[in-house]
C-alpha positions as CSV (number, residue, x, y, z in Angstrom):
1,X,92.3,136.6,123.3
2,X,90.6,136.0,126.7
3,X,87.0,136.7,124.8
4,X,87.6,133.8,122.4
5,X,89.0,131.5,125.6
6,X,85.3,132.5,127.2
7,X,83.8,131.4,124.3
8,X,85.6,128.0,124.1
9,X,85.1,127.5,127.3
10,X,80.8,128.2,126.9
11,X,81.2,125.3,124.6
12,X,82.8,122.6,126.5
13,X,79.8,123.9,129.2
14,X,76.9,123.6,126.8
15,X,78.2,120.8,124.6
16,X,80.3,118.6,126.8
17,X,78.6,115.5,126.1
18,X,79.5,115.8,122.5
19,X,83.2,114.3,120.9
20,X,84.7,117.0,121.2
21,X,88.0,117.4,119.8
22,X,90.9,120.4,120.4
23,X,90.8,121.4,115.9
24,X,86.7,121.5,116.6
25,X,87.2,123.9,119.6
26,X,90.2,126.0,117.9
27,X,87.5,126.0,114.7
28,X,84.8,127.4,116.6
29,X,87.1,130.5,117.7
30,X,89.3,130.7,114.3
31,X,92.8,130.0,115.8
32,X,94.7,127.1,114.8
33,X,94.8,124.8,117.6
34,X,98.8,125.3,118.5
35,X,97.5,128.9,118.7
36,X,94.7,127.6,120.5
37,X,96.3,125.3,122.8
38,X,98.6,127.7,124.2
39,X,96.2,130.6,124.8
40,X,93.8,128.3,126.6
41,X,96.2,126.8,128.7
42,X,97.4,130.4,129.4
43,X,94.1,131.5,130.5
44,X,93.1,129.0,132.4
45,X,95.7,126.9,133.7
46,X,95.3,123.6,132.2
47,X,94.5,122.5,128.2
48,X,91.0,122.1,126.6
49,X,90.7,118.3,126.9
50,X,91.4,118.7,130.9
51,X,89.0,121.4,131.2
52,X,86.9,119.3,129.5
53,X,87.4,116.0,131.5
54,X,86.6,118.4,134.4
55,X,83.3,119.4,133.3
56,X,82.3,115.8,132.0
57,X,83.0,114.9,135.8
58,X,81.3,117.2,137.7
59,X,78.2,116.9,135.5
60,X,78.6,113.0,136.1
61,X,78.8,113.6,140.1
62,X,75.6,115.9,139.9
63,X,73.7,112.9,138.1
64,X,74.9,110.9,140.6
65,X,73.3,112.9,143.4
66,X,70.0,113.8,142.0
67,X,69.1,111.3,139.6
68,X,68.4,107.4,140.0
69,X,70.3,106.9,136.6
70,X,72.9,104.0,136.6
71,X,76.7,104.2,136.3
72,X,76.4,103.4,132.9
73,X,73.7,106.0,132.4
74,X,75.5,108.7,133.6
75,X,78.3,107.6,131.9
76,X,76.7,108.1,128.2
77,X,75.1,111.2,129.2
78,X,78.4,113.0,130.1
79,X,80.1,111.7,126.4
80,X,81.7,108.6,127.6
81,X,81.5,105.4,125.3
82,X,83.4,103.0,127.7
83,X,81.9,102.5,131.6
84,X,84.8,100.7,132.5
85,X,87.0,104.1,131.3
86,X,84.3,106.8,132.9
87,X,84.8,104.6,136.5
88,X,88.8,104.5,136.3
89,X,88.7,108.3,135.1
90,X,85.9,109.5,138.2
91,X,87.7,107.2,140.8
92,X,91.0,108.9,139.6
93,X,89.9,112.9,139.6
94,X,87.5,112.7,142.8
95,X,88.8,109.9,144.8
96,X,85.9,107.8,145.4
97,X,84.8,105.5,142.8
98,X,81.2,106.3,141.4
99,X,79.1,104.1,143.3
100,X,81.3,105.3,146.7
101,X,80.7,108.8,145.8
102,X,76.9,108.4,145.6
103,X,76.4,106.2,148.7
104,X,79.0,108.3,151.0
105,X,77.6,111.5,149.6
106,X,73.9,110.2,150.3
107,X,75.2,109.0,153.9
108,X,76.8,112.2,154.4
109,X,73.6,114.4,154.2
110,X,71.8,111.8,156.4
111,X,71.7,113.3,160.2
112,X,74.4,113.2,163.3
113,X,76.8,110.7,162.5
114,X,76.9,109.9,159.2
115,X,80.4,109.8,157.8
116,X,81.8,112.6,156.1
117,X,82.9,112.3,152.5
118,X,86.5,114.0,153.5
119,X,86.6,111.5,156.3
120,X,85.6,108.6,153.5
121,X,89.1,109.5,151.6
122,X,92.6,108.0,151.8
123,X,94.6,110.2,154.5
124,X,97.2,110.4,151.9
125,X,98.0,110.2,148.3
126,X,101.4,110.1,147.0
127,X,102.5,109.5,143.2
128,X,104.9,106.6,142.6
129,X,108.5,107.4,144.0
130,X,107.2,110.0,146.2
131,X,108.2,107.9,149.1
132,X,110.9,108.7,151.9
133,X,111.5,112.0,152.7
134,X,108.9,114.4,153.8
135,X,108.3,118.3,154.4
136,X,106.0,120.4,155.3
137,X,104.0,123.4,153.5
138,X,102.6,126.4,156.0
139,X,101.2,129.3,155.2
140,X,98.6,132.1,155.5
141,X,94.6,132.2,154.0
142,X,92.7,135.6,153.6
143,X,89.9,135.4,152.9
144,X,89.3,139.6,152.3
145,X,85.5,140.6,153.4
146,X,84.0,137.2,154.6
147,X,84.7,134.8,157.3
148,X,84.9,131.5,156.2
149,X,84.9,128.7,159.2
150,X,86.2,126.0,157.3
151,X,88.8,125.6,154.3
152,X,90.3,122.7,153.3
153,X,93.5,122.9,152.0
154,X,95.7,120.4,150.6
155,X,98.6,119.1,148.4
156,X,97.8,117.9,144.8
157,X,99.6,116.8,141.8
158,X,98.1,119.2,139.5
159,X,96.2,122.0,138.8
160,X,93.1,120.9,138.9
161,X,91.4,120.6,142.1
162,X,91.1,116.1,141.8
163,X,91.9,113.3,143.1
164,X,93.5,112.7,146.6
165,X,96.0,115.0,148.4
166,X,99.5,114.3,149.4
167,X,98.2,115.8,152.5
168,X,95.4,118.0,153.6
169,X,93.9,120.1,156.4
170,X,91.3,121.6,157.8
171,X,91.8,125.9,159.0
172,X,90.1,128.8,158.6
173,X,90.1,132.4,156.6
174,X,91.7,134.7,158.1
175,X,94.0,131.9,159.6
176,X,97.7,129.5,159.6
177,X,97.5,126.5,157.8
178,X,100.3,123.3,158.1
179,X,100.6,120.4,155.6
180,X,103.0,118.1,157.2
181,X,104.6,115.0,155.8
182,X,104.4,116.2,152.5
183,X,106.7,114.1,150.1
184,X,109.3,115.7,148.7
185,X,108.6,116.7,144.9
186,X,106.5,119.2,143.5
187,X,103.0,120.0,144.4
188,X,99.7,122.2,143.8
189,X,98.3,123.5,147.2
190,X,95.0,124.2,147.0
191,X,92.4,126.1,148.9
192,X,88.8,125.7,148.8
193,X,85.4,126.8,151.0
194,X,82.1,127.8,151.1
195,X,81.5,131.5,151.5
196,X,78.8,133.6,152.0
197,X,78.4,137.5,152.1
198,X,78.5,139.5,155.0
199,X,74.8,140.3,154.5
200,X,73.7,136.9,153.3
201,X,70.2,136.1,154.8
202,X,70.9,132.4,155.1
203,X,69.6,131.1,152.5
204,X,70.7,127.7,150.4
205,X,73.2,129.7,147.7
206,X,76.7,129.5,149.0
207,X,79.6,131.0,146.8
208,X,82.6,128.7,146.3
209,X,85.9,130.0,146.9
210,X,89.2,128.9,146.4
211,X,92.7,129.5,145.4
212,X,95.9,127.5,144.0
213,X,99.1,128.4,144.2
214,X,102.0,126.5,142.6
215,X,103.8,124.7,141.6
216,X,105.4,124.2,144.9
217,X,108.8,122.3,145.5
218,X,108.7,120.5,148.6
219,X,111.8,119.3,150.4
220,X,112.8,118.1,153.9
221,X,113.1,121.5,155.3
222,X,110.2,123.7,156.1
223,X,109.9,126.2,153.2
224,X,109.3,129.9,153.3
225,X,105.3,130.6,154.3
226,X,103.1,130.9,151.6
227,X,100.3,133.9,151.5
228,X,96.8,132.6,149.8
229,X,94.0,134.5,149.1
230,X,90.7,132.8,148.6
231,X,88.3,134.1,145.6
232,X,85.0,132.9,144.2
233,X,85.2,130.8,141.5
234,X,85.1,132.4,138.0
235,X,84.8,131.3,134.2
236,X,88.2,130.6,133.9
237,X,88.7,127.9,136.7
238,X,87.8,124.2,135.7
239,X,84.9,122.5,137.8
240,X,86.2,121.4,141.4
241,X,86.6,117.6,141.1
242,X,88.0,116.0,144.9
243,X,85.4,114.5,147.1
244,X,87.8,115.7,149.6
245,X,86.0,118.8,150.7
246,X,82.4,117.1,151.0
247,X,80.9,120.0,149.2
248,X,77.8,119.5,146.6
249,X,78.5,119.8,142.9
250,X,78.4,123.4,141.9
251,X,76.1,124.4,139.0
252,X,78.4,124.4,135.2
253,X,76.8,128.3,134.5
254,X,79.6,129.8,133.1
């Protein structure tokens, strides 16, 4: 089934600006959408219309960065009908609202001193009712045959890499991480850096990798370490949304 979850996902790449709908992507691989549903969400860890929110997003922070197009430009372009919806949903998954993402991101890239987009972000971000008591996650990255410097890892509310963390971190792969004052609940930590091979020359193409491992339960008592191993990002993994990590938008090649 994996081959036909491929294919799907090929389509929400090449055709995400279209009305998609889940019975026109469980058509285009002959599976009824239940079928459908649950085999996609199997493969890649959230449902169709979240994969595809994901990719409508990261296409709409690339426009941002490149292009002189309005928000309301960008906004048709990746499928969305309503400006007012395709601001709340962008502010929502990456934290920064469209015209904050641009400016910061422009600022960012600007010289010594400019502020970074992770330093732009909220320091935490906590669901309603996640108030009170607090814990902490720790754990271990590997990061097998590269040395990353920098990975930020932090606690979401999903499985998709969006939005703003309950708490996040800065460490490095091989390397401890601590995310401390966590509210209690349950959480998505997730990992995420810029790679390179050993025998990379230097040159502008980075790999991305990250990981995500979850759900975790967090109470008020330090639970047991968690062990996270970094990979580059595959087919299968939705389009990396946050702002948190300051990282440019990645290319939506399947």
């Amino acid at each position: 089934m994996e081959h036909l979850v491929r294919h799907a996902v090929t389509i929400i790449r090449e055709r995400f600006w279209e009305p998609l709908t889940l019975d026109d992507l469980a058509q285009s691989v002959m599976l009824s959408k239940y079928h459908f549903l649950r085999v996609f969400s199997r493969v890649t860890g959230v449902t169709p219309g979240r994969f595809l929110t994901a990719v409508r997003l990261q296409e709409a922070k690339r426009l941002l960065l490149s292009t002189p197009l309005n928000v309301a430009d960008v906004s048709a372009r990746v499928g969305y009908s309503s400006t007012g919806s395709f601001t709340r949903r962008f502010t929502e998954s990456v934290g920064l609202s469209p015209t904050q993402y641009r400016r910061l991101s422009v600022a960012a890239r600007g010289g010594p001193g400019e502020p970074e987009l992770a330093e732009a972000l909220p320091a935490t971000a906590a669901p309603p009712g996640a108030a009170g008591s607090t814990g902490s996650v720790t754990g271990v990255l590997h990061a097998p045959g590269i040395d990353v410097s920098t990975v930020y890892v932090g606690a979401f509310d999903g499985a998709i890499l969006q939005g703003v963390p309950a708490s996040w971190s800065k460490a490095r792969a091989p390397g401890d991480f601590t995310l401390a004052r966590v509210p209690e609940g349950t959480w998505y930590i997730h990992a995420v850096a810029e790679g390179a091979d050993p025998a990379d020359t230097g040159g502008p193409e980075r790999s991305l990798l990250m990981a995500t491992f979850g759900p975790v339960r967090v109470q008020s008592r330090t639970g047991r370490p968690l062990d996270i191993t970094l990979s580059p990002m595959d087919w299968t993994r939705p389009p990396i949304l946050t702002a948190l990590t300051g990282l440019a938008p990645q290319p939506l090649a399947a």
